[in-house]
C-alpha beads as a LAMMPS data file, in Angstrom:
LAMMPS data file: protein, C-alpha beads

126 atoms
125 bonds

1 atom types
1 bond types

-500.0 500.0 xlo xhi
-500.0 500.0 ylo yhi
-500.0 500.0 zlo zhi

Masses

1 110.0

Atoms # bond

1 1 1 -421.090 157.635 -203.913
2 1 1 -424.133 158.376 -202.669
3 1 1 -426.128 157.161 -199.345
4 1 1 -429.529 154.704 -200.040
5 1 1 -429.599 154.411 -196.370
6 1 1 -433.290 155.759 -195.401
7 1 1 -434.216 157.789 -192.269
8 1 1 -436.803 157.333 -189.923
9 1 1 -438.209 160.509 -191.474
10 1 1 -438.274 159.864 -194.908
11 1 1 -439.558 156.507 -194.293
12 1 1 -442.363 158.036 -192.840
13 1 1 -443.276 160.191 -195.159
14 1 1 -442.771 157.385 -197.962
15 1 1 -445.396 155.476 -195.684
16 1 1 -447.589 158.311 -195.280
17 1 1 -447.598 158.753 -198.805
18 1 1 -448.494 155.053 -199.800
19 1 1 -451.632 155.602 -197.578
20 1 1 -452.706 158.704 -199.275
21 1 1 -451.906 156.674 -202.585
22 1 1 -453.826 153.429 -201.180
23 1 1 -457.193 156.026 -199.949
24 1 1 -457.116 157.646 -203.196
25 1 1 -457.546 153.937 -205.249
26 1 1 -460.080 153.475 -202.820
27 1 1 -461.633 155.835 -203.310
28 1 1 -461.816 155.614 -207.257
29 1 1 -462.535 151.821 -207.082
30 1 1 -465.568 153.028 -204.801
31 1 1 -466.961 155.011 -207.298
32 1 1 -466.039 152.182 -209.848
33 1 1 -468.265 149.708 -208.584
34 1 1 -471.116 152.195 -207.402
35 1 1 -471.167 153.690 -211.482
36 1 1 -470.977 149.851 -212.527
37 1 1 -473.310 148.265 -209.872
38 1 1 -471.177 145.542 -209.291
39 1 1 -469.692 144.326 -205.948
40 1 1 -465.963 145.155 -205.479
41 1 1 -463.527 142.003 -205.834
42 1 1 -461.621 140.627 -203.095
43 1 1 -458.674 142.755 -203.710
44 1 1 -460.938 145.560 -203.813
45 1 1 -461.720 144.335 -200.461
46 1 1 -458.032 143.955 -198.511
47 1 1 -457.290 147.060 -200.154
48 1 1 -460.782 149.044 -198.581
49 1 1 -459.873 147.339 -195.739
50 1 1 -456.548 148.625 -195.048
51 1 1 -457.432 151.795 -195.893
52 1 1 -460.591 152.347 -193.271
53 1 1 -458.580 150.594 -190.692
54 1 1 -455.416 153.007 -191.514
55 1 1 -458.028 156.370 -191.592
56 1 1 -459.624 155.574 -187.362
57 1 1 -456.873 154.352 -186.245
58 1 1 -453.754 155.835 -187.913
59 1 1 -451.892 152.748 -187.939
60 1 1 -450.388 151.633 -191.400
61 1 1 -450.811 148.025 -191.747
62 1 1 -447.922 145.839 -192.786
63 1 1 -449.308 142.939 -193.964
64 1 1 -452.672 140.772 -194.435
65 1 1 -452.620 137.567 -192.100
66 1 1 -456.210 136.385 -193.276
67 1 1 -458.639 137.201 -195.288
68 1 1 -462.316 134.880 -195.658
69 1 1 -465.690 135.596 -197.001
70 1 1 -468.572 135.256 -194.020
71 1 1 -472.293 135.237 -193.809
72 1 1 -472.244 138.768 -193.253
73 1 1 -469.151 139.849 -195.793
74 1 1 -466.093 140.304 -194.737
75 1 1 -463.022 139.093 -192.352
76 1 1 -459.643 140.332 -192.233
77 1 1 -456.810 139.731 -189.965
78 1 1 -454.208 142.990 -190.592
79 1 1 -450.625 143.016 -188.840
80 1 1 -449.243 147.082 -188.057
81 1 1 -446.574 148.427 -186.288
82 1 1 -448.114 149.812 -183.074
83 1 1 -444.735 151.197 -181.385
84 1 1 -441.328 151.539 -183.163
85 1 1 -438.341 150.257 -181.065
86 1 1 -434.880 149.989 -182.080
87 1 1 -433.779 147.421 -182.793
88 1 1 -436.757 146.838 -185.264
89 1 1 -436.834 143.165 -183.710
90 1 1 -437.847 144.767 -180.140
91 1 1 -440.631 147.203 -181.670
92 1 1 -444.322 146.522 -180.694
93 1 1 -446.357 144.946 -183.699
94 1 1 -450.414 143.743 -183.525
95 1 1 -452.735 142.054 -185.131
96 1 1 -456.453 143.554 -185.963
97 1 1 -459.319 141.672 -186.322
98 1 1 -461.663 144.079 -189.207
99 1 1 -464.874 142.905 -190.390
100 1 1 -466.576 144.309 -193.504
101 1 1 -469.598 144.123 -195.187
102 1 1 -470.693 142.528 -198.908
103 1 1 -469.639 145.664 -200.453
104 1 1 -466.315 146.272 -197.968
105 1 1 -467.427 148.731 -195.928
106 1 1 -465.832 148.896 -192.119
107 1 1 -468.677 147.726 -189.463
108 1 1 -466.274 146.774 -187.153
109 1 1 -462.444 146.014 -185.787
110 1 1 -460.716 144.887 -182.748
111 1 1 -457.324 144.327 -181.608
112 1 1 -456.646 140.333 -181.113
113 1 1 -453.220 140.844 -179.986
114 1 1 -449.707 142.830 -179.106
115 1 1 -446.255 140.773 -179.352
116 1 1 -442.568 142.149 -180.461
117 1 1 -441.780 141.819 -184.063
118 1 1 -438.956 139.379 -182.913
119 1 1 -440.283 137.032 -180.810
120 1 1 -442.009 132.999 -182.295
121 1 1 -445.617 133.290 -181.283
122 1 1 -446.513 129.952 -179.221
123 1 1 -449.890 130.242 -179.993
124 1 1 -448.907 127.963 -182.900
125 1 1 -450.111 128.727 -186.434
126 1 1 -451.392 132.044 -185.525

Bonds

1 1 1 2
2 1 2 3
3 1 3 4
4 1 4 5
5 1 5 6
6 1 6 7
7 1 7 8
8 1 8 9
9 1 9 10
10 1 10 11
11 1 11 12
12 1 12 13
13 1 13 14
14 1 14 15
15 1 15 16
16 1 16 17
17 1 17 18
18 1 18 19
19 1 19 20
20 1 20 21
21 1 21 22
22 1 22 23
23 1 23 24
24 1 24 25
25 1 25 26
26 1 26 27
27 1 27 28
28 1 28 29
29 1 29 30
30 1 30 31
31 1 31 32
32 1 32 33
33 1 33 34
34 1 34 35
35 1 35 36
36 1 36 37
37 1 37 38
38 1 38 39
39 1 39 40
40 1 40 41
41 1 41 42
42 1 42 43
43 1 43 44
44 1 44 45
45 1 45 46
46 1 46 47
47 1 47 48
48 1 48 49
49 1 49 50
50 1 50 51
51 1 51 52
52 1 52 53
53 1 53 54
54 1 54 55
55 1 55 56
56 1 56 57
57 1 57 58
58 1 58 59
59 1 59 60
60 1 60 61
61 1 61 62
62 1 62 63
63 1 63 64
64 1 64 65
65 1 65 66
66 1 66 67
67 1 67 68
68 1 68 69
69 1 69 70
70 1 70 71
71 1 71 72
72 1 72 73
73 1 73 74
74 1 74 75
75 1 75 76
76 1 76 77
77 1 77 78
78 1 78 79
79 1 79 80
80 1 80 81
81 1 81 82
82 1 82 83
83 1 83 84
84 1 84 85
85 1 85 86
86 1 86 87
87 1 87 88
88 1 88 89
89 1 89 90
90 1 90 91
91 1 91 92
92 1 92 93
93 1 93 94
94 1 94 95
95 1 95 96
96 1 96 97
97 1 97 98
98 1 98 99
99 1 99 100
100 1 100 101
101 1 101 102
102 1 102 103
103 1 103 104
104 1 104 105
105 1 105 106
106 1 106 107
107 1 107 108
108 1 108 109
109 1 109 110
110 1 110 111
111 1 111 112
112 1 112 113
113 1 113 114
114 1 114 115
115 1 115 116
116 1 116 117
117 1 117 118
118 1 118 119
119 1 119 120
120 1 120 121
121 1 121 122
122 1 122 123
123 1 123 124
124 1 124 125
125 1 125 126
């Protein structure tokens, strides 16, 4: 009988290896659509957008809360784990506000808010 239970350290090294697995097909759909000429597709998009948000800030996001075409390119709204607590309900979670341009490229991202991974927001739908 053997354990499945993960540690803390081996589920950060899985997660450190998904980003270095997310940067590389980045990277190579980059290159893709700069050889092709094309603009990248919207997945191309969340994906670039994760990635440049995980490489300044270090964070690994968890999930994608909203994602919309502007004037100007880009908007995502990315959820991370800021500060592990146990229990996982207490730990510290945030929402990012990164904007991109036409072809994905980070111009800029902001933090919109903190809460605990546990608690209802009251904000409503957000």
């Amino acid at each position: 009988m053997s354990n499945t239970n993960s540690t803390p350290e081996t589920q950060g090294s899985r997660k450190s290896q998904n980003s270095h697995d997310t940067h590389d097909t980045v990277r190579n759909e980059r290159n893709q659509n700069e050889a092709d000429g094309r603009r990248p597709t919207p997945m191309e998009v969340l994906r670039q957008a994760r990635a440049q948000l995980t490489e300044l800030t270090g964070l690994v996001p968890e999930t994608v809360s909203s994602f919309e075409q502007t004037e100007d390119g880009w908007s995502v709204e990315v959820e991370v784990l800021e500060l592990a607590r146990v229990p996982d309900t207490m730990s510290l979670m945030a929402s990012y506000q990164v904007e991109l341009d036409p072809e994905g490229q980070l111009t800029g991202y902001r933090r919109v808010r903190r809460y605990e991974r546990g608690r209802a927001d009251a904000r409503g739908g957000r």
